[in-house]
N, CA, C and O of each residue as an XYZ file, in Angstrom:
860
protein
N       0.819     -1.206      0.000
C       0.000      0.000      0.000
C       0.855      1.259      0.000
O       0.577      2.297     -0.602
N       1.917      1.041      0.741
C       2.946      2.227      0.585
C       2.934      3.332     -0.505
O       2.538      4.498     -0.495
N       3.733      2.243     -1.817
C       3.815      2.657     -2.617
C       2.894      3.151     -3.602
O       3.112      3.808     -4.621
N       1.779      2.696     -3.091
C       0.484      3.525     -4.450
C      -0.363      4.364     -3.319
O      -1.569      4.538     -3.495
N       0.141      4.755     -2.432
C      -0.622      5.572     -1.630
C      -1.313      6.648     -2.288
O      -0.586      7.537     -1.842
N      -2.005      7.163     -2.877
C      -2.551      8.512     -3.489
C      -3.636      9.051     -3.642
O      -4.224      9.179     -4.715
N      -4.136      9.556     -2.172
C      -5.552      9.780     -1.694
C      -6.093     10.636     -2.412
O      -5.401     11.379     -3.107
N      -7.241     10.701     -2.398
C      -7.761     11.805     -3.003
C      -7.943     13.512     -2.628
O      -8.105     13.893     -1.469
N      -7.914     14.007     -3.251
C      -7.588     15.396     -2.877
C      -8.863     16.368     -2.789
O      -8.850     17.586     -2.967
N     -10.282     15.330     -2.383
C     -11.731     16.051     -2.058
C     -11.868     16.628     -0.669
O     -11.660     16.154      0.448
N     -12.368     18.037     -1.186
C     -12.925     18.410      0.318
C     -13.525     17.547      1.133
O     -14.143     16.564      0.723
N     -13.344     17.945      2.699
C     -13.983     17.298      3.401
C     -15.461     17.193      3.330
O     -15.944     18.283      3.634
N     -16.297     16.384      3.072
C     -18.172     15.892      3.416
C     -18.023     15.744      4.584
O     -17.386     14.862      5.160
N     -18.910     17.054      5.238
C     -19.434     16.725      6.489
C     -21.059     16.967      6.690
O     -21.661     18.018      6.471
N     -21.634     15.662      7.187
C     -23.115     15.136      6.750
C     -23.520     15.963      8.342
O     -24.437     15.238      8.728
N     -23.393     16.735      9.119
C     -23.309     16.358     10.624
C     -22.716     17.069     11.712
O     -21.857     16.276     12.096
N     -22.637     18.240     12.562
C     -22.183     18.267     12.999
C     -22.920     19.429     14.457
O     -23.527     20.498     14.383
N     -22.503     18.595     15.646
C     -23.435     19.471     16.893
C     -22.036     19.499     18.001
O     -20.848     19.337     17.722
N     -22.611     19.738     19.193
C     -21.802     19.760     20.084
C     -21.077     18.868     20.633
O     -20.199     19.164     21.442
N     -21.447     17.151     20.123
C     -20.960     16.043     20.811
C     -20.036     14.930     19.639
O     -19.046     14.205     19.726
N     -21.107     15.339     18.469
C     -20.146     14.275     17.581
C     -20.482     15.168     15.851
O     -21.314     15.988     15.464
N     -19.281     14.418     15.200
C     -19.599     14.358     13.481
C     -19.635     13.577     12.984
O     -18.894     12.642     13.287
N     -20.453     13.490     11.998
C     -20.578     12.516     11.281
C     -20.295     12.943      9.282
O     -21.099     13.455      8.502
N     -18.820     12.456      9.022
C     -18.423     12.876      7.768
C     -18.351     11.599      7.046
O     -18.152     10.437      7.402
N     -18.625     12.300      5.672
C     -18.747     11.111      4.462
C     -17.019     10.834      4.060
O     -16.313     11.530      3.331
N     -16.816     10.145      4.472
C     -15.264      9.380      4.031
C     -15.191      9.072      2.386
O     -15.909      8.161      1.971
N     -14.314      9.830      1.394
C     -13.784      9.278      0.571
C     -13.488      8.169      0.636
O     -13.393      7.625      1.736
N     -13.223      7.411     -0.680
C     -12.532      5.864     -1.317
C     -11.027      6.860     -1.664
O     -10.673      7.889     -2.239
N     -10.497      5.716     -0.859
C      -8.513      5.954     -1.065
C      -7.920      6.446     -0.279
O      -6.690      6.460     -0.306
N      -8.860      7.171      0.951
C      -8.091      7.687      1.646
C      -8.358      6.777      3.393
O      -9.423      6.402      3.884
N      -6.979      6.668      3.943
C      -6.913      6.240      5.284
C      -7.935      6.885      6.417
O      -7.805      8.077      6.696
N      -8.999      6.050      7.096
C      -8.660      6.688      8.619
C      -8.229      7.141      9.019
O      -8.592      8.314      9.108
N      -6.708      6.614      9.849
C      -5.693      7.235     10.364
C      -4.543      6.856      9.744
O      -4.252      6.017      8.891
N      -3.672      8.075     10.689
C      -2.168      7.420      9.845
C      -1.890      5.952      9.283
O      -2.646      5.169      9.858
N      -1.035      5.283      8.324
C       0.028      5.003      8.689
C       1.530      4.883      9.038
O       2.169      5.722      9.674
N       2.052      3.599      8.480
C       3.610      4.063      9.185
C       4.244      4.633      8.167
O       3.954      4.368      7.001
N       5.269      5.560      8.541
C       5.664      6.118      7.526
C       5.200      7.911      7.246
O       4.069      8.344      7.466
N       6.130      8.581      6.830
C       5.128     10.117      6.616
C       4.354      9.772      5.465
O       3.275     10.364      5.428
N       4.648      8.755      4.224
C       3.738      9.162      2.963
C       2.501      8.417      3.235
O       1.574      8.158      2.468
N       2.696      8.062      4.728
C       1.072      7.555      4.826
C       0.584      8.389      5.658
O      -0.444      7.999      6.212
N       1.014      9.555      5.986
C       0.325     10.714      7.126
C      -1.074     11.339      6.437
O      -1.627     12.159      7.170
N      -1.683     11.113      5.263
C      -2.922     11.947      4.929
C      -3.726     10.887      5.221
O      -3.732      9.788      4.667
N      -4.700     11.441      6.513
C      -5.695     10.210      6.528
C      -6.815     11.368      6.735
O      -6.520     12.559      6.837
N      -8.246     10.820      6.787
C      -9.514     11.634      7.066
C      -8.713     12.277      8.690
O      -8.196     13.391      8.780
N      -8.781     11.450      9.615
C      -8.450     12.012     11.300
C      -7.913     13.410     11.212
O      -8.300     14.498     11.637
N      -6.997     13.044     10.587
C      -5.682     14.129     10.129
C      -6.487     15.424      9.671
O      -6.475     16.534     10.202
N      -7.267     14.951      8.426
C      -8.291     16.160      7.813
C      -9.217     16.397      8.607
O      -9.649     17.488      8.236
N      -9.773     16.079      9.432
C     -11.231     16.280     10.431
C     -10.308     16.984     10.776
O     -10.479     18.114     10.317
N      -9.023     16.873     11.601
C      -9.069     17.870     13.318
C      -8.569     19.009     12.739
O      -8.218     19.870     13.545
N      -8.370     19.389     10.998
C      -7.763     20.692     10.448
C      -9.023     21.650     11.074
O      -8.869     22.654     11.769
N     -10.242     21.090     10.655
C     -11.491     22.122     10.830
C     -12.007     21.838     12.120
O     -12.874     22.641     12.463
N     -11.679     20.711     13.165
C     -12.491     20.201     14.277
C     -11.440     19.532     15.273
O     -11.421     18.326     15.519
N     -10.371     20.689     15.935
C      -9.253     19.944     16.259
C      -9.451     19.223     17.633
O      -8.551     18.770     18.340
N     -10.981     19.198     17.913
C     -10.915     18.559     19.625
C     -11.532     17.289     18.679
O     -11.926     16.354     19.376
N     -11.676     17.102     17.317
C     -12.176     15.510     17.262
C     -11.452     13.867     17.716
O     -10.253     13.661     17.528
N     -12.168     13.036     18.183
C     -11.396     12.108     18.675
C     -11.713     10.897     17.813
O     -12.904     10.586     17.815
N     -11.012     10.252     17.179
C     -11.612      8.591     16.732
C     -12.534      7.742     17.439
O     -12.562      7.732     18.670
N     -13.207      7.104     16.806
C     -14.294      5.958     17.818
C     -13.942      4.754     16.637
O     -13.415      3.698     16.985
N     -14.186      4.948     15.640
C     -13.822      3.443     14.506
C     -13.139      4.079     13.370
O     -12.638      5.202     13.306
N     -13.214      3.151     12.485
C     -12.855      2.842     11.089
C     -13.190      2.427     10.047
O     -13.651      1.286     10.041
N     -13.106      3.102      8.880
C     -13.052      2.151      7.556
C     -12.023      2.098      7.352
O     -11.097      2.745      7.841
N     -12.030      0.546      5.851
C     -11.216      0.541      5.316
C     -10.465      1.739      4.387
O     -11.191      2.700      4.131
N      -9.145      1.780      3.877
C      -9.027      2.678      3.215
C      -9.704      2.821      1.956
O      -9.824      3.973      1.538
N     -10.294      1.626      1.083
C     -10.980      1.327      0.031
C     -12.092      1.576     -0.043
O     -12.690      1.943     -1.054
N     -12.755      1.319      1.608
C     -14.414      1.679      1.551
C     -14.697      3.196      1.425
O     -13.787      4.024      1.472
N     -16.014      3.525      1.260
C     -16.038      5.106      1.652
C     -17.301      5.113      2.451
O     -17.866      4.094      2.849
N     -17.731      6.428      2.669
C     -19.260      6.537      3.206
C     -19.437      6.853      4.691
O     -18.946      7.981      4.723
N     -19.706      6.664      5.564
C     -20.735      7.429      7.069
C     -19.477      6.863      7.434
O     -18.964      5.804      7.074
N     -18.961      7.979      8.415
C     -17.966      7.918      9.767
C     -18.594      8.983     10.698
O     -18.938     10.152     10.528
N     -18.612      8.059     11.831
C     -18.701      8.800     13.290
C     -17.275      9.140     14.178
O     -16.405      8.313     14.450
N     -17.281     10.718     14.585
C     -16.361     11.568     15.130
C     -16.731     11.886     16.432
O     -17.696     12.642     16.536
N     -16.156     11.462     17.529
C     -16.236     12.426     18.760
C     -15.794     13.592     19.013
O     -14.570     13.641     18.891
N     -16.389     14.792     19.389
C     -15.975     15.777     19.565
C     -16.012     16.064     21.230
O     -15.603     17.173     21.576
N     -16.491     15.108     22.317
C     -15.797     15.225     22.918
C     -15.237     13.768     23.624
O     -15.308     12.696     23.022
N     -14.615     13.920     25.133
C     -14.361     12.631     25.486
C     -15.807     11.707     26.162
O     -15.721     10.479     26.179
N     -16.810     12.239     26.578
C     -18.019     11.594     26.718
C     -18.502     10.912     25.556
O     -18.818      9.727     25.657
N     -18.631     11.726     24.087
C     -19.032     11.316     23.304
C     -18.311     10.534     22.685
O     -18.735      9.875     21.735
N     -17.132     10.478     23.108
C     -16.494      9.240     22.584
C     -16.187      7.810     23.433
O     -15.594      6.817     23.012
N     -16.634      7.975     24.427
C     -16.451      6.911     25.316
C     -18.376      6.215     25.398
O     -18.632      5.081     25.801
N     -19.306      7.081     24.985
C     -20.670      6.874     24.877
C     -20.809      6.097     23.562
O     -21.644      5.192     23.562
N     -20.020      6.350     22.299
C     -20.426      5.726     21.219
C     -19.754      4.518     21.020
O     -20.275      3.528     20.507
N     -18.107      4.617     21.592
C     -17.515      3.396     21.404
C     -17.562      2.658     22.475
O     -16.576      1.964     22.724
N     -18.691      2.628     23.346
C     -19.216      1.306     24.146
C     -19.967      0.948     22.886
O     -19.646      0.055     22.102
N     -21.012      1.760     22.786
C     -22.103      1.384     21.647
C     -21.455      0.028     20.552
O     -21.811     -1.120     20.286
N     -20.423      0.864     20.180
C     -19.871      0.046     18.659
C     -19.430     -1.485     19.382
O     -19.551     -2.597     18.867
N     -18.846     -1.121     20.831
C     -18.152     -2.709     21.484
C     -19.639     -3.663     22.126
O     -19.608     -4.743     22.717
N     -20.481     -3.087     21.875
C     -21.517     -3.956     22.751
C     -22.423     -4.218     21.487
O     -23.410     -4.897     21.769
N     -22.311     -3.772     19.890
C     -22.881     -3.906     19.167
C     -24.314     -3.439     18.886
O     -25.122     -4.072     18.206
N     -24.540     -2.266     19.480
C     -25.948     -0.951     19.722
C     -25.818     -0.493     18.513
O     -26.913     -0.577     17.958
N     -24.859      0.043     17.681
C     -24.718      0.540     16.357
C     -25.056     -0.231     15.254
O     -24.506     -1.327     15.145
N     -26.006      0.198     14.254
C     -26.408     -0.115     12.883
C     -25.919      0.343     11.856
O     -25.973      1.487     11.405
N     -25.164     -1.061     11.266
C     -24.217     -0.409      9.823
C     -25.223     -1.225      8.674
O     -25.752     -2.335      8.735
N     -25.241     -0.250      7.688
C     -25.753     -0.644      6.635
C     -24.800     -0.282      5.143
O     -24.436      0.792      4.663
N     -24.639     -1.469      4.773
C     -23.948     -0.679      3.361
C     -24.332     -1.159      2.094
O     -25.026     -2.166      1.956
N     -23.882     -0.434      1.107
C     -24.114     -1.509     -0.321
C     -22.745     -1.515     -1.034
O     -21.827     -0.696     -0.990
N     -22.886     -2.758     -1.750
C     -21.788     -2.843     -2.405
C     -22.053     -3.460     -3.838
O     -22.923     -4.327     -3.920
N     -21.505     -3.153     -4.738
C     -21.486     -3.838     -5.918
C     -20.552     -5.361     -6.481
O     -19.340     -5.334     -6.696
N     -21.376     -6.546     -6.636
C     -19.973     -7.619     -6.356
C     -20.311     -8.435     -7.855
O     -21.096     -8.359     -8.801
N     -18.861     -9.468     -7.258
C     -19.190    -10.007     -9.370
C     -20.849    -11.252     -9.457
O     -21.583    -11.434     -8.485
N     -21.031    -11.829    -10.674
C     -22.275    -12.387    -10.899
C     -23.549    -12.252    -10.001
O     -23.570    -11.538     -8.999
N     -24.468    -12.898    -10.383
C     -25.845    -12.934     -9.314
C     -25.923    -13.898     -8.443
O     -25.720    -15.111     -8.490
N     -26.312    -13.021     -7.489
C     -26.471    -13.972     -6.222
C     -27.909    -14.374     -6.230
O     -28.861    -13.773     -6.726
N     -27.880    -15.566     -5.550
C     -29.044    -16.694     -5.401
C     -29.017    -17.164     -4.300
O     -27.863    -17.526     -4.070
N     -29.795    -17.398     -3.318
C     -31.190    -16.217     -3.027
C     -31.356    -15.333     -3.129
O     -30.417    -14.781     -3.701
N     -32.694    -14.237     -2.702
C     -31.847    -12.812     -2.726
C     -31.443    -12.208     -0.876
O     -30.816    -11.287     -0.351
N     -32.010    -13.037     -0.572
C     -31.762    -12.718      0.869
C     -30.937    -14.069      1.510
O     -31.023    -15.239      1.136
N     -29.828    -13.300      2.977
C     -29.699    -14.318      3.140
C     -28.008    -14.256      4.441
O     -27.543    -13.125      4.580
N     -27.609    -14.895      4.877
C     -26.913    -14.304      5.967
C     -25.701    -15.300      6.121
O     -25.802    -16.507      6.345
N     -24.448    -14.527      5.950
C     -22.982    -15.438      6.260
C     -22.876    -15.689      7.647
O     -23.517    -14.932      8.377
N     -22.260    -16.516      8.129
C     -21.861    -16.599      9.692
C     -20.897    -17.551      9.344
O     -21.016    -18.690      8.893
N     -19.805    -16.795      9.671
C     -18.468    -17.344      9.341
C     -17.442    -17.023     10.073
O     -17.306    -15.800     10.035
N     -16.419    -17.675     10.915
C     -15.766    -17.025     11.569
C     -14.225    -16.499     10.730
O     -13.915    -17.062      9.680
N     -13.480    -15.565     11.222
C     -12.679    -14.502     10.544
C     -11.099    -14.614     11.302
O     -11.231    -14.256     12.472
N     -10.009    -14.902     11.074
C      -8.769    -14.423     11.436
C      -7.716    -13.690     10.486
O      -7.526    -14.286      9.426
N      -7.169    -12.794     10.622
C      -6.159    -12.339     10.224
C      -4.966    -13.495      9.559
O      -4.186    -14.093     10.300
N      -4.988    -13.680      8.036
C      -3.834    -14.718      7.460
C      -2.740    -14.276      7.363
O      -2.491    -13.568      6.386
N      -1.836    -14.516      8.233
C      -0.484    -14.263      9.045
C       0.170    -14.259      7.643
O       0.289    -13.080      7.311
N       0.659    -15.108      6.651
C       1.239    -15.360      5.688
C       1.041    -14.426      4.445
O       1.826    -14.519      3.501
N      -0.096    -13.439      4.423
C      -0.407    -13.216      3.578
C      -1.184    -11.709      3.989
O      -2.113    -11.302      3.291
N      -0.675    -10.893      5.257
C      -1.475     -9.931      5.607
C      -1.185     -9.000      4.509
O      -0.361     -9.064      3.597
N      -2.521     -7.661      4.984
C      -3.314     -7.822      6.116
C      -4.543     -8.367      5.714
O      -5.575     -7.945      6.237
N      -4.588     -9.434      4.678
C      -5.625    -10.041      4.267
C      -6.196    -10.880      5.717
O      -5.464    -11.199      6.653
N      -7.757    -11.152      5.628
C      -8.272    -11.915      6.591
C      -8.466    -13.537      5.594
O      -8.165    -13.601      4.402
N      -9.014    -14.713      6.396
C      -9.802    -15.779      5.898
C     -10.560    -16.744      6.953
O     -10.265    -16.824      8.146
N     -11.309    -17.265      6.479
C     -12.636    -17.752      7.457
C     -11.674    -19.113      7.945
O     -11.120    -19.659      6.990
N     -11.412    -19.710      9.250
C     -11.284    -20.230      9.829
C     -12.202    -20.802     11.046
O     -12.625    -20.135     11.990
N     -12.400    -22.107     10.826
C     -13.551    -22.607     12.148
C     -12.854    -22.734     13.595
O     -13.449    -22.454     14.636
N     -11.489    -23.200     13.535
C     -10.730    -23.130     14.653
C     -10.380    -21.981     15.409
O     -10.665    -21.758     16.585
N      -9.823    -21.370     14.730
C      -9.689    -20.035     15.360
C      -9.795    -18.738     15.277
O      -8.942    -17.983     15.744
N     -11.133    -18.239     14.516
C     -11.631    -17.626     13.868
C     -12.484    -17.082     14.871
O     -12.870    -17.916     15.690
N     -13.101    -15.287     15.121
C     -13.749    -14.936     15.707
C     -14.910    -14.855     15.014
O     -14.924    -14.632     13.803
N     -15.935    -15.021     15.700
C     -17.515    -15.292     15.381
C     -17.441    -13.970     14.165
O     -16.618    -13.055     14.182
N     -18.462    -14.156     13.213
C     -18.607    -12.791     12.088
C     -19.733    -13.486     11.659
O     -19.856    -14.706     11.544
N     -20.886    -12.241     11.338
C     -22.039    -12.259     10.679
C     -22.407    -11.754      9.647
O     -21.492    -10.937      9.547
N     -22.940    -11.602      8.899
C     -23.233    -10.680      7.614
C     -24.794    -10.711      7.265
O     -25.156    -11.738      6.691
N     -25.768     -9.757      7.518
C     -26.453    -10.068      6.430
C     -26.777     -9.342      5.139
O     -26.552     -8.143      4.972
N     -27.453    -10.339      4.020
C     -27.136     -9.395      3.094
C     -28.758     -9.372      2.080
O     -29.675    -10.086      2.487
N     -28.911     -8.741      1.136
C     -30.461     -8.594      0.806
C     -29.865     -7.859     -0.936
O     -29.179     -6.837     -0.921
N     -30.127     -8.329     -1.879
C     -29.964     -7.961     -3.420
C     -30.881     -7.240     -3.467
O     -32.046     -7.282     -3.072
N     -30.165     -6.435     -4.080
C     -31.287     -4.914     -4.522
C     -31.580     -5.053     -6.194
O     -32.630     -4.734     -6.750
N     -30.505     -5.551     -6.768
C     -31.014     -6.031     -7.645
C     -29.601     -6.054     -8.870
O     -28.656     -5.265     -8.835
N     -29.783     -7.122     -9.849
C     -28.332     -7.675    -10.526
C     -29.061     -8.673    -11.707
O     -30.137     -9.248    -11.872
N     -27.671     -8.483    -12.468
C     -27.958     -9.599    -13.853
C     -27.142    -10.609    -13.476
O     -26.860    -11.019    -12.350
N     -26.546    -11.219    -15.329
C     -25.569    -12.418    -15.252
C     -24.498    -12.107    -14.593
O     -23.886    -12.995    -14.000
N     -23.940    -10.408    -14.560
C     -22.644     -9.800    -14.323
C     -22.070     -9.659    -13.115
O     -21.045    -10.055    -12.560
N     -23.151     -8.881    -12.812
C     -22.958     -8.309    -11.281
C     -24.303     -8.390    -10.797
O     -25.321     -8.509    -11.479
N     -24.187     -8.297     -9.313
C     -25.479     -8.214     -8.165
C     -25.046     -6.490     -7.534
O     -23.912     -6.087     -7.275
N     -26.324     -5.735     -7.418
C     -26.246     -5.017     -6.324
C     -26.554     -4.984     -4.705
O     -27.735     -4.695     -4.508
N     -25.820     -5.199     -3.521
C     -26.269     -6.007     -3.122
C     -26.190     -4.932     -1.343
O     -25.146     -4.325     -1.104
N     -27.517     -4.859     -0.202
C     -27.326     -4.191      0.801
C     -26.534     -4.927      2.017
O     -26.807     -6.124      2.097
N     -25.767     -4.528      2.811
C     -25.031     -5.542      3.587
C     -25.087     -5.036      5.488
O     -24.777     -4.020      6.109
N     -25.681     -6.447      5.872
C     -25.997     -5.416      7.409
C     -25.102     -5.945      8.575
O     -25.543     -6.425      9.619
N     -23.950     -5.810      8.297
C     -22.951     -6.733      9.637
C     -23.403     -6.736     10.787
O     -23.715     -5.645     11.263
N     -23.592     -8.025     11.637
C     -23.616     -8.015     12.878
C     -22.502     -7.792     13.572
O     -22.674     -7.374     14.717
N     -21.378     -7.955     13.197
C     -20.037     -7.907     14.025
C     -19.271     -6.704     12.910
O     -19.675     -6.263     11.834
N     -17.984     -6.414     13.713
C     -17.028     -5.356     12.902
C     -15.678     -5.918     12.726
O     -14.735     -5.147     12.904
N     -15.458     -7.031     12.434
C     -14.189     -7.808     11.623
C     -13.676     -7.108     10.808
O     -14.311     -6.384     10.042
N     -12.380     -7.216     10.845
C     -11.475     -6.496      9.629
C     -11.557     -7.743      8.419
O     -11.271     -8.939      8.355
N     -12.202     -6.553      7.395
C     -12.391     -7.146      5.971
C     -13.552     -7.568      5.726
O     -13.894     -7.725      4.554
N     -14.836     -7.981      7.284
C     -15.267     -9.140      7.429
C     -16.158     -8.990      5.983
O     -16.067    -10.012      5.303
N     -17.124     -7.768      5.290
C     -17.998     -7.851      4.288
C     -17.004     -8.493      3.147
O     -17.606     -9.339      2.487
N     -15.977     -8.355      2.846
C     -14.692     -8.697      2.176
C     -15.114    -10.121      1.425
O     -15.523    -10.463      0.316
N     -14.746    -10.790      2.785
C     -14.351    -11.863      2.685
C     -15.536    -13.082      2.514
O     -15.533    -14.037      1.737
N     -16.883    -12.554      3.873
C     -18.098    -13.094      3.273
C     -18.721    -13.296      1.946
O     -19.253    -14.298      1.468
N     -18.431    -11.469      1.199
C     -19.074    -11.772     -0.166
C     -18.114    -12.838     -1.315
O     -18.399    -13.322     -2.410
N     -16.763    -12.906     -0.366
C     -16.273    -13.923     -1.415
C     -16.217    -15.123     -1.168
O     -15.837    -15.922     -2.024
N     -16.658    -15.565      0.295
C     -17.131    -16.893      0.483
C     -18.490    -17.536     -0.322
O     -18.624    -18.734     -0.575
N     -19.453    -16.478     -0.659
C     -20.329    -16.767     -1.558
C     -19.759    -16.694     -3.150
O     -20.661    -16.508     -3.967
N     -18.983    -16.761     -3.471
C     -18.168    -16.972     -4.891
C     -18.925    -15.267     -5.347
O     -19.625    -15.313     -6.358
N     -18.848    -14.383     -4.916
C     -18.733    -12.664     -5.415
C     -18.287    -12.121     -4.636
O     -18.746    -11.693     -3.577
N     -16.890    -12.054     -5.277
C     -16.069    -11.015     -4.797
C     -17.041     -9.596     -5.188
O     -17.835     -9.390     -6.107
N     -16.607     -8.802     -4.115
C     -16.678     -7.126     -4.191
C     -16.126     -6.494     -5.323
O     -14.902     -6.401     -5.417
N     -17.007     -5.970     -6.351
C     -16.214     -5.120     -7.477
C     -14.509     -4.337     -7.391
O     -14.689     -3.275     -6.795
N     -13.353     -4.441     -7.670
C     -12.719     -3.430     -7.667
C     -11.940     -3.853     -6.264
O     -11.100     -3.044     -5.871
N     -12.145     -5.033     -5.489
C     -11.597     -5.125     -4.411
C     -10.272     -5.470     -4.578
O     -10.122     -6.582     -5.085
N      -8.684     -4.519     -4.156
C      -7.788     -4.952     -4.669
C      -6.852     -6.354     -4.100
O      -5.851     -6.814     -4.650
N      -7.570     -6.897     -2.732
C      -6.970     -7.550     -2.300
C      -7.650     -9.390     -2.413
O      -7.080    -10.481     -2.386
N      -9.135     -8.964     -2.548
C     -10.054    -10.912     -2.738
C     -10.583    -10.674     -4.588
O     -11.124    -11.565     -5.243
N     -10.392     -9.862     -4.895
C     -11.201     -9.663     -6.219
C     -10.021    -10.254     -7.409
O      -8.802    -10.156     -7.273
N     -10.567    -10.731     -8.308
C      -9.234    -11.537     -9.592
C     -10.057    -11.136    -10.780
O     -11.184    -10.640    -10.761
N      -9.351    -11.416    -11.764
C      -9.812    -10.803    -13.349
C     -10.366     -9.761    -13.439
O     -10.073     -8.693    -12.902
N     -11.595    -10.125    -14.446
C     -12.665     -8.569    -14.418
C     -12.858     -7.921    -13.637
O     -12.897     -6.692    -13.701
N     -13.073     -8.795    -12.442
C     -13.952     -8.585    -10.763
C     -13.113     -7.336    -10.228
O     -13.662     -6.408     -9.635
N     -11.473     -7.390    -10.532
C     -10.780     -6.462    -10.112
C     -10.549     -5.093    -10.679
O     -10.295     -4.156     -9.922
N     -10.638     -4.911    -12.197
C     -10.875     -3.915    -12.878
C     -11.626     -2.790    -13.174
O     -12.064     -2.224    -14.176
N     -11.629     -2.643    -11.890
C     -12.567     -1.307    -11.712
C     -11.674     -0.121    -11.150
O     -10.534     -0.287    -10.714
N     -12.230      0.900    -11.204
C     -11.521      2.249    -10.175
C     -11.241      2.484     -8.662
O     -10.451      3.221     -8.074
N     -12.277      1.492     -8.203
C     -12.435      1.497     -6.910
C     -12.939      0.090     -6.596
O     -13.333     -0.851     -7.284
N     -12.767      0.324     -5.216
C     -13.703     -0.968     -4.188
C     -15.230     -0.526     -4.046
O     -15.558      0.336     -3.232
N     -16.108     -1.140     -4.850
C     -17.753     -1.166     -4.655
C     -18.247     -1.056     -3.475
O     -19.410     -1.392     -3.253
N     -17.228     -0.436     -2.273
C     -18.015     -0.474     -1.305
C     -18.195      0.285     -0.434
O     -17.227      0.618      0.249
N     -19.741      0.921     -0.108
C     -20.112      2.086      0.624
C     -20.727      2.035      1.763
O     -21.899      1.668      1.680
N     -20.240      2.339      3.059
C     -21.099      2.866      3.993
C     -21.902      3.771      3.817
O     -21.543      4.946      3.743
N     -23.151      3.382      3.716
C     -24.787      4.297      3.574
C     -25.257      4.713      4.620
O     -25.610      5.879      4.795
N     -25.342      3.509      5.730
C     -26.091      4.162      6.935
C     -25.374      3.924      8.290
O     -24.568      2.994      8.272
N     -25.470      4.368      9.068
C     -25.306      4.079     10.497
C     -26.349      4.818     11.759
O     -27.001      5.862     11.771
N     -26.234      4.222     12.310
C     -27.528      4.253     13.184
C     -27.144      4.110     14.905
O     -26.877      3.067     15.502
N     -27.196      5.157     15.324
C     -26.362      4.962     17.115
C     -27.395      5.603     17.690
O     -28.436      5.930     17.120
N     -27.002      5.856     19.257
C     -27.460      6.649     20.279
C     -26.680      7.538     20.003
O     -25.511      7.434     19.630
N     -27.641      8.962     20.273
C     -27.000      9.965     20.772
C     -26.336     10.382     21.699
O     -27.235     10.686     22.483
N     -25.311     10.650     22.249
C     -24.074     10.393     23.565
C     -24.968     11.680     24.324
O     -24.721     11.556     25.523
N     -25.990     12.973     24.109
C     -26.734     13.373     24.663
C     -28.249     13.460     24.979
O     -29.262     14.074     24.646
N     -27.830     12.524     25.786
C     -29.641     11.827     25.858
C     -30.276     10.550     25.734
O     -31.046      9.905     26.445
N     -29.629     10.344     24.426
C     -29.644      8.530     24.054
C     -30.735      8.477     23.133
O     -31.400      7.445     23.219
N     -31.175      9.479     22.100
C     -32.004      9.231     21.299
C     -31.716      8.896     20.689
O     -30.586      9.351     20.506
N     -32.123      7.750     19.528
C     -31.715      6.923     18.757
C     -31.639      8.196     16.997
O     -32.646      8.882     16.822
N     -30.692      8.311     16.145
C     -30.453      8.919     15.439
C     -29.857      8.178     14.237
O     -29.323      7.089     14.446
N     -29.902      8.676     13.005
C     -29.231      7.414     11.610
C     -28.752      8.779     10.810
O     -29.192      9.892     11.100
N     -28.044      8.600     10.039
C     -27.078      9.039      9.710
C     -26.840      8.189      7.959
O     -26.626      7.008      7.686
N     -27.025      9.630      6.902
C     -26.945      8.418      5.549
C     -26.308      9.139      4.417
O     -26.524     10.351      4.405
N     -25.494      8.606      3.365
C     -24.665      8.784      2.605
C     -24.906      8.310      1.376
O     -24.406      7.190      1.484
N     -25.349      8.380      0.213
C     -25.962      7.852     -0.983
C     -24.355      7.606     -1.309
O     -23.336      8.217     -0.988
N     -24.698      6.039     -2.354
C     -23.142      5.359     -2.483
C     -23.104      6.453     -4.009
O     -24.017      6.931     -4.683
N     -21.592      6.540     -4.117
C     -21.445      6.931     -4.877
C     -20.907      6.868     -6.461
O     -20.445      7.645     -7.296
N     -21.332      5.153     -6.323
C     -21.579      4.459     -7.573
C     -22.936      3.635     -7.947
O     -23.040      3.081     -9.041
């Protein structure tokens, strides 16, 4: 990743913003947070605290995904949402575009997930020692080619939508790390965070939060 690091250079999308948290639309290509190295120092974090410098992290996307990120702006609100995300109170919804049609149209992975040591930072489903991962998923609609498809994780595994949609033989459009041939030849990774759905860290009213994909 080092070497093709080359985020995009879009203003910040911010969908969101009050006294406790933000909620900004994350570009495709660009990091979360740092990594190692300075030519990996441009991440969203980095860009949030230019305009919002008391913001604090609570999660992550991938650098490939894009779409709804939640920001603490302060330390309540960040210790209020990331119980939420660890006790699993938060609703992620995404869509993604993946290769051929899927059959059923509804329908749910449960697969467990570890990090493949040999081959990081790729993940793969392991029954032994694999942490529990859920997926569900619902076709919005697809031909011979591709499926469009909504995806509602129960758990937050690294990669985990990744790797599910390629346990069902469709890889994720454009995915540069499970995707092969055509499947890979795209501009991007097909995959968008649309919705998320938490408590409010003032009060606890339930609030959603949404991002039209931008393919």
């Amino acid at each position: 990743m080092s070497s093709d690091y080359a985020p995009p250079d879009s203003p910040l999308d911010v969908i969101h913003a009050d006294h406790e948290i933000l909620i900004v639309n994350k570009p495709s290509g660009l990091l979360s947070v740092p990594g190692k190295g300075p030519h990996l120092a441009d991440c969203l974090i980095m860009r949030v605290q230019v305009a919002f410098p008391q913001a604090l992290l609570i999660h992550r996307l991938d650098r490939d995904t894009s779409g709804v990120m939640v920001f603490a702006l302060t330390r309540h609100a960040q210790r209020h949402i990331g119980l939420q995300f660890e006790k699993r109170m938060t609703k992620k919804t995404y869509v993604a575009r993946v290769w051929g049609m899927i059959e059923p149209k509804t329908g749910t992975v449960d697969l467990p997930l570890i990090v493949d040591w040999e081959n990081r930072p790729l993940q793969k489903v392991c029954h032994e020692t694999g942490k529990s991962a859920q997926t569900d998923w619902r076709v919005l609609r697809g031909d011979a080619t591709e499926s469009r498809v909504r995806l509602m994780p129960k758990t937050g595994r690294s990669h985990q939508l990744r790797v599910h949609m390629l346990s069902l033989g469709h890889a994720i459009l454009g995915d540069p790390f499970y995707a092969v041939g055509e499947a890979r030849e795209y501009d991007r990774l097909m995959l968008h965070s649309e919705e998320l759905r938490l408590r409010h860290p003032d009060g606890g009213e339930g609030v959603k939060f949404r991002a039209k994909a931008p393919f």
